[in-house]
C-alpha positions in Angstrom: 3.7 0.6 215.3 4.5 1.9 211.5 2.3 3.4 209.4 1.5 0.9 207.5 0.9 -1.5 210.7 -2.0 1.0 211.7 -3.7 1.1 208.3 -3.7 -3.1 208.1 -4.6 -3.2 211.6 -7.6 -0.5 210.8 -8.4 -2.1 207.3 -9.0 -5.3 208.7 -11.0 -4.3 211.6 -13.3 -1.4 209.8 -12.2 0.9 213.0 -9.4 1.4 215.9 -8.9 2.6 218.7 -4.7 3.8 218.8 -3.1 5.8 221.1 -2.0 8.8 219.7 0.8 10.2 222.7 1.4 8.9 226.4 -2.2 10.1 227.6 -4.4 10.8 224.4 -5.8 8.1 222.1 -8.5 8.2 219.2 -10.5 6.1 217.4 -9.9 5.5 213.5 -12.1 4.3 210.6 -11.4 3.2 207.1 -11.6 5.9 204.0 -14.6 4.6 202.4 -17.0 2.7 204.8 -19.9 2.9 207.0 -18.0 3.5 210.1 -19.3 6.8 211.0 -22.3 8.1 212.5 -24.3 10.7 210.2 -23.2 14.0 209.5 -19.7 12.6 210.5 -17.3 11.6 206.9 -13.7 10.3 207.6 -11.1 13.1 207.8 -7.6 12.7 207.0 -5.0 13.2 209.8 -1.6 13.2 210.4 -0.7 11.1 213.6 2.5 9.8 215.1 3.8 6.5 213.6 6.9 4.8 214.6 8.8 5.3 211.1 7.1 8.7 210.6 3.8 10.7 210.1 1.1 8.5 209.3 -2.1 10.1 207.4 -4.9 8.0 208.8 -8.7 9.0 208.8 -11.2 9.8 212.1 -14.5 10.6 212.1 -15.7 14.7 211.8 -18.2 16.7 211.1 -17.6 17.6 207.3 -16.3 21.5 206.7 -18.7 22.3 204.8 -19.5 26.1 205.2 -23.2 27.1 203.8 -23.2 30.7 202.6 -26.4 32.5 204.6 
């Protein structure tokens, strides 16, 4: 699918579950919602899209580095 099929498709649903290569596939959330569990935020990523790289958004820990 294109890019912007995957963001309509992941806008409209909150969250998705694409295939990212022939044996790998991961699960997509909108920038700003409630999708993800706590500590996890939505990081942007750059996936595979039919007419190009796609930045789309997953959930992840945040990189947040506390100095000690």
């Amino acid at each position: 699918m294109t890019c912007a099929q995957a963001r309509a498709l992941i806008q409209s649903h909150h969250a998705a579950v694409l295939t990212t290569g022939p044996n790998t596939y991961d699960r997509f959330v909108r920038q700003f919602g409630n999708e993800c569990d706590w500590p996890e935020v939505p990081v942007s990523i750059s996936v595979p899209a039919r007419d190009g790289e796609c930045r789309l958004y997953r959930c992840e820990e945040p990189p947040f580095n506390f100095p000690d």
